[in-house]
N, C-alpha and C positions, 0 to 999 in steps of 0.2 A: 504494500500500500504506500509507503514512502517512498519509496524507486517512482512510483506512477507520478506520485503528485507532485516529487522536484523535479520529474522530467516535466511533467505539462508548466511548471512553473520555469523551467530554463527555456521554453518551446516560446512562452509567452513575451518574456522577456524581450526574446529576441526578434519577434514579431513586433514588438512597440521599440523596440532601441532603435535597429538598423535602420528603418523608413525615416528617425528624428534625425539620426547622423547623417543621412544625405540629403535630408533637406535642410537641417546647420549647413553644411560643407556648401552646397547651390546658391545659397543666400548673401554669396559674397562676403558674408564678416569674416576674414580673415583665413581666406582660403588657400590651399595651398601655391596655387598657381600666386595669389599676390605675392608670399613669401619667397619664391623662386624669382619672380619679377625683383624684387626688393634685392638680392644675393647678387643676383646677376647686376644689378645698381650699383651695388658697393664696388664692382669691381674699374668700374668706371672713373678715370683720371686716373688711376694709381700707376705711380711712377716703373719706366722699366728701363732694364738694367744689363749689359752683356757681363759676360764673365768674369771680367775684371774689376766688375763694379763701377761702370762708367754709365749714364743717365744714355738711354738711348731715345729716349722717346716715355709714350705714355697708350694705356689702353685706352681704347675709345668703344668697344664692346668687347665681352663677352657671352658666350652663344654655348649652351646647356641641352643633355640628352634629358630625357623623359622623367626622370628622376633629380632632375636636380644638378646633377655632376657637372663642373664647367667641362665642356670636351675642347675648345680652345677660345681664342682670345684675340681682336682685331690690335696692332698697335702703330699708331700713330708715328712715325720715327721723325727726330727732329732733323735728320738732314731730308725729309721728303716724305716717299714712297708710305705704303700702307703696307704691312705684313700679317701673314695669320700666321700662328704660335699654336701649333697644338699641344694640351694638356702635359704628353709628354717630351715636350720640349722647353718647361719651365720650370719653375719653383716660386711657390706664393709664398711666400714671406712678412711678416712685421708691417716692412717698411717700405715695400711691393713687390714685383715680378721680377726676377733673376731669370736671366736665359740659360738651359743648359749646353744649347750648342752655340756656335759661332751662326754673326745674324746673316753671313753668306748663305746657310742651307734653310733658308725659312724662303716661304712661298709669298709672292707678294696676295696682298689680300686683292677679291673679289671685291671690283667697283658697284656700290648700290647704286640701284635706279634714283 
């Protein structure tokens, strides 16, 4: 008899929980998509840096898989060009993005419309 009635009572539950959590989560207050919007914001102007520690420039986006993850990063260089930096070809840092390779083997970035 108790097996029966905490299961109808976990059945219930979660018949009234799940419907509330996706209709919280749809309502926009503080969804996840803002939160990944916002991550990917901070990354924004933060200084970058070649191997030696010399300012090269600065990010001007970064661009995230489905989860979250930054998977690479636009940067801005101050003698010109645009380059993309993927994920693993940096180090985020403190005090911003360190390149792990030399900025010769980085691909210049995709012009937006």
């Amino acid at each position: 008899m108790f097996h029966k009635t905490f299961a109808a009572l976990g059945l219930t539950t979660a018949l009234l929980v799940i419907p509330a959590l996706a209709q919280a989560q749809d309502s926009g207050g503080g969804s996840h998509s803002d939160m990944k919007s916002d991550k990917l914001a901070a990354w924004e102007a933060l200084p970058v840096f070649d191997q030696a520690g010399k300012k090269i420039g600065t990010v001007t986006r970064a661009n995230a898989d489905g989860v979250g993850k930054v998977t690479d990063i636009i940067v801005q260089t101050d003698a010109g060009p645009s380059l993309m930096v993927g994920n693993e070809q940096f180090d985020h840092g403190t005090s911003g993005v360190t390149l792990k390779v030399p900025q010769s083997q980085l691909m210049a970035a995709p012009q937006s419309k």
